[in-house]
C-alpha positions as CSV (number, residue, x, y, z in Angstrom):
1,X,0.0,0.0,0.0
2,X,1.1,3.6,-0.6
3,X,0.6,6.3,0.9
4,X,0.8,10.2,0.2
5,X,3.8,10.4,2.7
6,X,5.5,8.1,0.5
7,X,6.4,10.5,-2.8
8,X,9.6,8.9,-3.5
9,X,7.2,5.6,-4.4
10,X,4.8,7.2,-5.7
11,X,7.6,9.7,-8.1
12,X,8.9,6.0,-8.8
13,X,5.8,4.4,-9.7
14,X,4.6,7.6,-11.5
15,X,7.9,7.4,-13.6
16,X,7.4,4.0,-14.4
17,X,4.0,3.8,-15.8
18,X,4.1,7.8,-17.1
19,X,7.2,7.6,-19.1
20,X,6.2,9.8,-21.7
21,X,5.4,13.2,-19.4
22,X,7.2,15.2,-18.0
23,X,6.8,16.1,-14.4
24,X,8.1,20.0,-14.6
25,X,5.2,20.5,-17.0
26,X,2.1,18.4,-15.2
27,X,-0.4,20.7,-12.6
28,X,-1.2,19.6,-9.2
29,X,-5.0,18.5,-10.3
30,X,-3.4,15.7,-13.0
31,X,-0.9,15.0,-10.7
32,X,-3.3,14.3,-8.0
33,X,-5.5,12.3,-10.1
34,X,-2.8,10.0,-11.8
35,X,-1.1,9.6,-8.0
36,X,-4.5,8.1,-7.0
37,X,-4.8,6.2,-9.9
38,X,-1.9,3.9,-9.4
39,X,-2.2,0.7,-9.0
40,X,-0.8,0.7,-5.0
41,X,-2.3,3.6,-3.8
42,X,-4.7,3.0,-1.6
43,X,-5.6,6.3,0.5
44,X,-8.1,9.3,-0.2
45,X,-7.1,12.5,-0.9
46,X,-8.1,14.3,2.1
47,X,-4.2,13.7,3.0
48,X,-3.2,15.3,-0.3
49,X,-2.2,19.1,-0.2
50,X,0.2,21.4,-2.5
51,X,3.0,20.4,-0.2
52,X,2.8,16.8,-0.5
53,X,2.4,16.9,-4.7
54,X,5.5,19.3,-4.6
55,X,7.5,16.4,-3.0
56,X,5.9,14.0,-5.3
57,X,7.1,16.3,-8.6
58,X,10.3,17.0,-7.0
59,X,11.3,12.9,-6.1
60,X,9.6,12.4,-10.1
61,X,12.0,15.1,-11.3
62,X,15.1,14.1,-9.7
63,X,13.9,9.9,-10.3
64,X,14.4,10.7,-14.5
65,X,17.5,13.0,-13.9
C-alpha cells in the first residue's frame, strides 16, 4: 500500500507507468489524479495538499535525472 507520505514511491511508480510526461510540466489537479490512480495507492485524498504533490514532482523530477 502507498501512501501520500511516501512520494519517492509514488515519483517512482509515477515514472514507471508515465514515461512519456514530463513532471516539470504536469499541474497539481493531474498530478493528484494519476497519484491516485496507481495501482498501489490505496488512500483518499483528504491527505493530499500542495506540499505533498510538490514532493511528489520533485522525487519524479530528480527519479528521470
Amino acid at each position: 500500500m502507498i501512501c501520500w507520505t511516501d512520494s519517492l514511491e509514488i515519483a517512482i511508480s509515477l515514472s514507471d507507468k508515465f514515461p512519456d510526461i514530463d513532471p516539470k510540466k504536469i499541474n497539481f489537479v493531474d498530478l493528484r489524479d494519476m497519484v491516485m490512480n496507481l495501482e498501489d495507492f490505496e488512500e483518499g485524498q483528504s491527505k493530499c495538499g500542495e506540499k505533498v504533490l510538490e514532493a511528489i514532482q520533485m522525487n519524479w523530477i530528480e527519479e528521470l535525472e
